[in-house]
Rosetta silent file (secondary structure, phi, psi, omega in degrees, C-alpha in Angstrom):
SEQUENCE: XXXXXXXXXXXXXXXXXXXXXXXXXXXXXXXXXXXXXXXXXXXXXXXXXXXXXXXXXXXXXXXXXXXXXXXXXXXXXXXXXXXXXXXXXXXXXXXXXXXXXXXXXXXXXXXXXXXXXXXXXX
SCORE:     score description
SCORE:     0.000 S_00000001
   1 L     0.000  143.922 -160.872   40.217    8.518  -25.028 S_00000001
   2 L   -96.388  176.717 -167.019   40.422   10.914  -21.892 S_00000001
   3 L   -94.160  163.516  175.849   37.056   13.660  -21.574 S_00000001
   4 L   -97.326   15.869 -168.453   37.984   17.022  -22.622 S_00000001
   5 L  -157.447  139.762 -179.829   37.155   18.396  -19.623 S_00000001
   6 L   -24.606   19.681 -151.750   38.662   18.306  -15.923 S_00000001
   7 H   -30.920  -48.883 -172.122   36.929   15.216  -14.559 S_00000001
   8 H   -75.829  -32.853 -170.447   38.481   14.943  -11.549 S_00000001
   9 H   -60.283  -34.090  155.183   38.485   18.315  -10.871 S_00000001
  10 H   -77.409  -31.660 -163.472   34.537   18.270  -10.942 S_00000001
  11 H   -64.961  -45.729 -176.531   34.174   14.437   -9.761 S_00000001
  12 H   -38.004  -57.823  177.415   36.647   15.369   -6.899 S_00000001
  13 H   -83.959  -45.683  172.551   33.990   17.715   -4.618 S_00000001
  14 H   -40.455  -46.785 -162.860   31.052   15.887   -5.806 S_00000001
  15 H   -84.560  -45.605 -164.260   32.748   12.743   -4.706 S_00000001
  16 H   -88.470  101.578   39.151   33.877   14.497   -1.170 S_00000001
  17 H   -55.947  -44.249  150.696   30.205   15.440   -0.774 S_00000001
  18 H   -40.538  -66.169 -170.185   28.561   12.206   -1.056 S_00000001
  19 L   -45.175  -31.060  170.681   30.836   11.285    1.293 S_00000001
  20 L   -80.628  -52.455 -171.587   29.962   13.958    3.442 S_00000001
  21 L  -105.433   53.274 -140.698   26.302   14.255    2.744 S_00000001
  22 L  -102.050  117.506  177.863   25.860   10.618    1.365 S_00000001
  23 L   -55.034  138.050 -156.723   21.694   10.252    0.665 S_00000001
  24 L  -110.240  146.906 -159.117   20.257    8.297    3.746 S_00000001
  25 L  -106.966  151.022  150.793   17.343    5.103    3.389 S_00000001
  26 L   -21.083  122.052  117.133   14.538    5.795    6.224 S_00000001
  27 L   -92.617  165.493 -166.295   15.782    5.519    9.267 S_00000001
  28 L  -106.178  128.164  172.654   13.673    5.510   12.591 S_00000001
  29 L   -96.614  115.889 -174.494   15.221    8.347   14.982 S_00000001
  30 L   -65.941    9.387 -166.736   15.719    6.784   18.112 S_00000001
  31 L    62.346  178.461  174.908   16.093    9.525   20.277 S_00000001
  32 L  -107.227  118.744 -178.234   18.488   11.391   22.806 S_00000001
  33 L  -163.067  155.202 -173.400   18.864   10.174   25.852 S_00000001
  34 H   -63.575  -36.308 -162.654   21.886    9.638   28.490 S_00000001
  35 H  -101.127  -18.032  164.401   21.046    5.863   28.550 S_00000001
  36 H   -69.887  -63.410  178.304   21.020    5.639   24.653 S_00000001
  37 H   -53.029  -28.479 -169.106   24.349    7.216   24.386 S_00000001
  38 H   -78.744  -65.564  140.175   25.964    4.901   27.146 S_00000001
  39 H    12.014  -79.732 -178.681   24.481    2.402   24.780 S_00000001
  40 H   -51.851  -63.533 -165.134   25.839    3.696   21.954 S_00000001
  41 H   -72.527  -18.532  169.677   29.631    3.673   22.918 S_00000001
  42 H   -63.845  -19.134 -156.618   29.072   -0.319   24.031 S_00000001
  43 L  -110.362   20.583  171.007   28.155   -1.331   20.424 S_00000001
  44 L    68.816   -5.566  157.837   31.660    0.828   19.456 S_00000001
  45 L   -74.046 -159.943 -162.024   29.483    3.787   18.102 S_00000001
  46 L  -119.262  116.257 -178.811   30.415    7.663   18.072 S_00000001
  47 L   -90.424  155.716 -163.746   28.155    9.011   20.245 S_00000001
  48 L   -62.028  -45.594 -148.993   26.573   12.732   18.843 S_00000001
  49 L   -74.830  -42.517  165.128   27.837   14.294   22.169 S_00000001
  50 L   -51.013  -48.005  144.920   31.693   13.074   21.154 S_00000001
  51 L     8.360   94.424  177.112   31.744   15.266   18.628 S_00000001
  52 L   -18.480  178.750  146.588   33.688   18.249   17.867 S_00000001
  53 L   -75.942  -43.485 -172.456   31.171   21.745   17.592 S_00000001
  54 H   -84.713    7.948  151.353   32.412   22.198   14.409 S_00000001
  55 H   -60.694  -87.345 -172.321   31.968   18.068   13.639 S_00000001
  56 H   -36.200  -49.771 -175.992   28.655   18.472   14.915 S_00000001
  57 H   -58.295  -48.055 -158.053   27.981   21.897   12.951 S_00000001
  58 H   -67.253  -62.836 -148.597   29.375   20.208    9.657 S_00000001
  59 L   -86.285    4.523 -151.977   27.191   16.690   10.367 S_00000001
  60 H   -82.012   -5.967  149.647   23.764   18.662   11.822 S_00000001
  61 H   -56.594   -5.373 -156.755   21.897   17.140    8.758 S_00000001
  62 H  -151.603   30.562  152.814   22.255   13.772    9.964 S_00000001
  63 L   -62.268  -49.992  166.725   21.712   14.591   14.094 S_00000001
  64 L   -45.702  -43.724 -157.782   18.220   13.176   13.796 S_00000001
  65 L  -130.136   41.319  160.409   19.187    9.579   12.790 S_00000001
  66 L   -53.815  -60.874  150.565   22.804    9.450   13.945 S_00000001
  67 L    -8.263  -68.451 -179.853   21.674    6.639   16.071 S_00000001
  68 L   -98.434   38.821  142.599   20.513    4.807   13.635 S_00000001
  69 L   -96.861  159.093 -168.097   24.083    4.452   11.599 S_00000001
  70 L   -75.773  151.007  128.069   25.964    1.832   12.218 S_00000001
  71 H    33.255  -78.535 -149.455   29.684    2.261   13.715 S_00000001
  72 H   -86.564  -31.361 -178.917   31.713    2.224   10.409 S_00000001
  73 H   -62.856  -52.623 -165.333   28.461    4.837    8.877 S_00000001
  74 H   -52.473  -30.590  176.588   29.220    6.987   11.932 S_00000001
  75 H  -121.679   26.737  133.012   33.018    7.288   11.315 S_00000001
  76 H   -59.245  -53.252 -177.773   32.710    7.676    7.216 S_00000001
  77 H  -106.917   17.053  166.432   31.271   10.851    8.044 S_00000001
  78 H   -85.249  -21.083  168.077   33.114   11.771   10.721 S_00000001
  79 H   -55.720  -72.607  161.174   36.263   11.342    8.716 S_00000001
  80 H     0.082  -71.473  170.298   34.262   13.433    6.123 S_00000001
  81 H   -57.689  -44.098 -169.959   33.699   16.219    8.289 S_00000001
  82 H   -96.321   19.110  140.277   37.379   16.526    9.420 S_00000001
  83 H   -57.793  -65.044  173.731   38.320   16.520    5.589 S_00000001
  84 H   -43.025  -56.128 -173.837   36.037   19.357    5.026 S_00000001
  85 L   -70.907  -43.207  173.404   36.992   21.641    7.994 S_00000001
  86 L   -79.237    6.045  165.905   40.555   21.323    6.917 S_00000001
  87 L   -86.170  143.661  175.793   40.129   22.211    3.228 S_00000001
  88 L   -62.292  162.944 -177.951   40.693   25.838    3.189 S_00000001
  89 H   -34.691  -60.120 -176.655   37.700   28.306    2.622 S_00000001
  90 H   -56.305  -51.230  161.381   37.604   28.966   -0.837 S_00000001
  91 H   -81.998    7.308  178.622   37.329   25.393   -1.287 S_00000001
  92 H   -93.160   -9.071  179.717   34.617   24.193    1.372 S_00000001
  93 H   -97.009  -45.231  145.997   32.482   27.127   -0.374 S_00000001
  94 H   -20.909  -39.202  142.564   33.389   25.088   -4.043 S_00000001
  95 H   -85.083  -10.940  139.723   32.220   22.021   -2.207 S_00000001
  96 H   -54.148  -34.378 -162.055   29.053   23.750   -0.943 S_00000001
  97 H   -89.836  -36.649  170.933   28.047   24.714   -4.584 S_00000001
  98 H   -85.299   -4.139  155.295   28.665   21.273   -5.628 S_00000001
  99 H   -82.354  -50.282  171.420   26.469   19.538   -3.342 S_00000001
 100 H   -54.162  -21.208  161.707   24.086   21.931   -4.062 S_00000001
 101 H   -38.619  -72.383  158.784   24.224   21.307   -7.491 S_00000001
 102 H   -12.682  -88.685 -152.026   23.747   17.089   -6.141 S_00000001
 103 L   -51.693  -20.235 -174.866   20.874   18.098   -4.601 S_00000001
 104 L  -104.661  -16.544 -158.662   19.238   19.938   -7.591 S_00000001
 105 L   -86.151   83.218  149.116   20.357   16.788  -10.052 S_00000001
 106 L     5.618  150.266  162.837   17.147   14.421  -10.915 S_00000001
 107 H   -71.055  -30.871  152.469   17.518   10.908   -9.655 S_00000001
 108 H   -44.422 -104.207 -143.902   18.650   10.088  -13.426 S_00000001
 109 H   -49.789  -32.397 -177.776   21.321   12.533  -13.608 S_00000001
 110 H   -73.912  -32.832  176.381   22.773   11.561   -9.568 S_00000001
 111 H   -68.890  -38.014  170.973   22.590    8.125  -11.156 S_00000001
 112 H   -74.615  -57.660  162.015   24.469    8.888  -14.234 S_00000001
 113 H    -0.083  -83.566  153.024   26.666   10.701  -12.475 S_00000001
 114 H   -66.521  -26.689  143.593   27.668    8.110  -10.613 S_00000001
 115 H   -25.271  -70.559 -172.867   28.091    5.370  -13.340 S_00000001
 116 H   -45.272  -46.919  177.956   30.389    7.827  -14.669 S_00000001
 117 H   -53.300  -58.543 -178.133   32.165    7.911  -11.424 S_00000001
 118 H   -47.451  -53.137  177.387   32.431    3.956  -11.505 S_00000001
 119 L   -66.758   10.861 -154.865   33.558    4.037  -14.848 S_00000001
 120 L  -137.857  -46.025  169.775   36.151    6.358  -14.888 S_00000001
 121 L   -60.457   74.759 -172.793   37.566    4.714  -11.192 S_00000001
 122 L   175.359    0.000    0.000   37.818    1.387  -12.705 S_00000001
């Protein structure tokens, strides 16, 4: 039996906000440094400096420990970001309300959430 209510139409920003904003384990920030970045681009990351402004504006939660993602973390949310900046206004403020929403959501409820999310993709 389908829900009685939009799912995707809420799961849909909720979903491109993890992706954008996707909660992060401890990482160690490794610092900024000209010989870190040179670094960086050998091991195939996205160095913080490559970055758009508005990439960089969109991503500036996750400036501290950019470093420490991996490659494939680094271009999930750089994809992310250039999702975002090309949904038109009214909806990047509609996916602001729903990450704040995330963000206000018990660790229950982001976990139920996401069940639901499994289940209903599956």
């Amino acid at each position: 039996m389908k829900p009685k209510f939009p799912f995707r139409a809420v799961l849909l920003p909720i979903v491109l906000t993890i992706g954008l904003f996707p909660p992060t384990a401890l990482s160690r920030d490794r610092g900024n440094g000209h010989e870190q970045q040179a670094e960086s681009a050998r091991n195939g990351d996205v160095p913080w400096g490559a970055l758009s402004g508005d990439e960089q504006a969109t991503l500036k939660d996750h400036r501290r420990n950019w470093t420490g993602y991996s490659p494939a973390e680094q271009e999930k949310l750089r994809q992310g970001a250039r999702r975002y900046l090309d949904l038109p206004p009214g909806e990047r403020d509609a996916v602001k309300r729903k990450q704040q929403q995330y963000k206000n959501m018990s660790p229950q409820e982001r976990e139920q959430l996401r069940e639901k999310y499994r289940k209903h993709r599956d």
